[in-house]
C-alpha positions in Angstrom: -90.8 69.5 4.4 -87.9 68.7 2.5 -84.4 68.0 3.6 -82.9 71.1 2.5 -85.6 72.9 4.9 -83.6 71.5 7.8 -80.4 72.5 6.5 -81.0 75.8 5.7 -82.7 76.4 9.6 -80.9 73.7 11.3 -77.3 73.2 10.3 -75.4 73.6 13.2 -77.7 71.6 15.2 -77.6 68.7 12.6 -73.3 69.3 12.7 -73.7 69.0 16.7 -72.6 72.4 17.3 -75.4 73.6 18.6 -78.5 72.7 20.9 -81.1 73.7 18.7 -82.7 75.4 16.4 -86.0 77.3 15.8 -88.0 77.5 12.8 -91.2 78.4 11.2 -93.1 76.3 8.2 -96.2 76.7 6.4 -98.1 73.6 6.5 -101.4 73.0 4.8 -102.1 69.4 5.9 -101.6 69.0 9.5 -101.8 65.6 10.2 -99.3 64.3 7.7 -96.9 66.7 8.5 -97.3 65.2 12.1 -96.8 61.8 10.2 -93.7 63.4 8.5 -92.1 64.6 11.6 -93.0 61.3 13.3 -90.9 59.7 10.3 -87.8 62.4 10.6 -87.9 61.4 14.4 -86.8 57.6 13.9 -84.6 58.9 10.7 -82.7 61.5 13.2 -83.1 58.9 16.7 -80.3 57.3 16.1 -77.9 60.5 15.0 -79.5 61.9 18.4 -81.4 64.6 17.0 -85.2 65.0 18.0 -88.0 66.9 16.0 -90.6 68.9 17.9 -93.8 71.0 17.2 -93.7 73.4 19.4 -96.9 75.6 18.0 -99.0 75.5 15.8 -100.5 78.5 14.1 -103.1 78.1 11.9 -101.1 76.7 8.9 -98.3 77.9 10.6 -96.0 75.4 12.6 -93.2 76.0 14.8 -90.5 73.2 14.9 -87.5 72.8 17.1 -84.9 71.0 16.0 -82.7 70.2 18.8 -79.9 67.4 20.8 -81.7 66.1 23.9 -77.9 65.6 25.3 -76.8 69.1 24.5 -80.3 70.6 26.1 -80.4 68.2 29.3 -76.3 69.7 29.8 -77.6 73.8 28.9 -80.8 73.1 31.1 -78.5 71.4 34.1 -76.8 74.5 34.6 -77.4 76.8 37.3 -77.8 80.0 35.8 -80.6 78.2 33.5 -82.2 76.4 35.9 -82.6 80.0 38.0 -83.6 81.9 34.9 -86.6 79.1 33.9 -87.6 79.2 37.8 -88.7 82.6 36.7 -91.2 81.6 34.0 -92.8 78.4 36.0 -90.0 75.7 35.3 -89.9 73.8 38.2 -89.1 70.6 36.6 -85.5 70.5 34.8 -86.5 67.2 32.7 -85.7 67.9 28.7 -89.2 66.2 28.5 -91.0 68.4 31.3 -89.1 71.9 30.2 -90.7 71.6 26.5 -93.6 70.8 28.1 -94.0 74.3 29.8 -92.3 75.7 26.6 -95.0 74.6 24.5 -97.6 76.0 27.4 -96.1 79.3 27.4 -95.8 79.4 23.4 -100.0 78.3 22.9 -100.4 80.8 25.8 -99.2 83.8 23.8 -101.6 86.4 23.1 -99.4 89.5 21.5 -95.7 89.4 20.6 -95.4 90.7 23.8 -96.1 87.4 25.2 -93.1 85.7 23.8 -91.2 83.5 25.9 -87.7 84.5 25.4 -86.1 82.0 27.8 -86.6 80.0 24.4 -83.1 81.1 24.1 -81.6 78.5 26.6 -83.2 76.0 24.5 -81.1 77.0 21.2 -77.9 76.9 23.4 -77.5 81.1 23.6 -75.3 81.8 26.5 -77.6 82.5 29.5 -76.3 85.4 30.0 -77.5 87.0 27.1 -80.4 85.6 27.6 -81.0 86.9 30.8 -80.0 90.2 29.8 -82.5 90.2 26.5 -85.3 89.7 28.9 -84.4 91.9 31.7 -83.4 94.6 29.2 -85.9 94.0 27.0 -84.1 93.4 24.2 -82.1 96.8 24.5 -79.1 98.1 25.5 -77.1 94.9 23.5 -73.6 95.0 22.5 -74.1 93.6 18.9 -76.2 91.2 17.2 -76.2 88.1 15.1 -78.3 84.8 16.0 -79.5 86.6 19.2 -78.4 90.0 21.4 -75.2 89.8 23.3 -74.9 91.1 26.6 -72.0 89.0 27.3 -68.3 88.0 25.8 -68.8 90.0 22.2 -65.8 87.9 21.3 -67.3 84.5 21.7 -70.4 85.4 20.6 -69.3 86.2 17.5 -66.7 83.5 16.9 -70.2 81.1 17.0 -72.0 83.5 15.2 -69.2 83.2 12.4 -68.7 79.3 13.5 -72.7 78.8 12.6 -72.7 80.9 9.2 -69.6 78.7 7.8 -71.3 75.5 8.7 -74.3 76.3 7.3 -72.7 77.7 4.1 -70.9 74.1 3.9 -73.7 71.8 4.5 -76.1 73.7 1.9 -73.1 73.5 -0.5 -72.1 69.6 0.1 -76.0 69.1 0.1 -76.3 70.4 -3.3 -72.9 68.5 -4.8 -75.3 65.6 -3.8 -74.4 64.6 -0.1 -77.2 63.2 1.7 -79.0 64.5 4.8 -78.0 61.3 6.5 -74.4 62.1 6.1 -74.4 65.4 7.1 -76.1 65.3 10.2 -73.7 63.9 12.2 -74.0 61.2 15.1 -71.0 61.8 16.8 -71.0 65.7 18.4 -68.3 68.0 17.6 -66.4 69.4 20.9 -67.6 73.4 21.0 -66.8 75.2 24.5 -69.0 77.7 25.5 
């Protein structure tokens, strides 16, 4: 996986603007891409940014690229923790909920079978991710990173907020700033 891979899937996360980030990568050699991610890890530990492989099929591998601070603060809520109760969370640990994530994700047997609560783990407003699932992904008032059900307005000050962050990182990445530079240690202040 190269750095750019990150930036172009994970920029926000990596600016501290947002909890995570979801992506998809075709790997033919399993175990060291493991090795690769286990060398990211202690790269991104001290920036606070954790790598995880969520699935894994066939030489496809889902990684989510997240803030353990900002997801134990989105899974603390209220609203998140009564949403999850839903889908078998009963543990609110960052550890314990990716554990059950990662369950739910292996125990997929149609698209259908998606867990969409995966949306409290990329920092989407509960709300919308409520009304995704109980809507089933209908009935939305517009879309960009994910449905709104909510505050249109916020929604799409992040969703404009992401896209200029991202734009920036992948152009200071290619005037030669370094991965280590851009993702930053120190989290920007974003309200909700």
């Amino acid at each position: 996986m190269s750095d750019l891979n990150l930036i172009d899937n994970c920029a926000p996360t990596l600016a501290g603007i947002k909890t995570g980030n979801l992506f998809l990568y075709d790997c033919k050699d399993f175990d060291s891409f493991e090795k690769e991610i286990t060398e990211y890890n202690k790269y991104f530990e001290e920036k606070g940014i954790k790598i995880e492989i969520v699935n894994r099929m066939n030489n496809k591998i889902l990684l989510y690229v997240f803030r353990p601070d900002l997801l134990k603060r989105d899974l603390m809520c209220s609203e998140s923790k009564e949403l999850l109760k839903r889908f078998g969370y009963d543990r609110y640990d960052f550890e314990d909920c990716i554990i059950r994530l990662k369950e739910r994700l292996s125990s997929m047997k149609a698209v259908n079978d998606f867990p969409h609560e995966i949306g409290i783990f990329l920092g989407y407003p509960v709300e919308d991710v409520r009304g995704f699932i109980d809507n089933k992904a209908k009935g939305y008032k517009c879309v960009g990173y994910w449905k709104v059900y909510g505050d249109i307005n916020e929604a799409k000050k992040r969703f404009n907020l992401f896209d200029k962050c991202t734009s920036i990182y992948k152009e200071r990445y290619k005037s030669g700033v370094s991965l280590d530079i851009l993702a930053v240690k120190k989290l920007c202040k974003y309200k909700k």
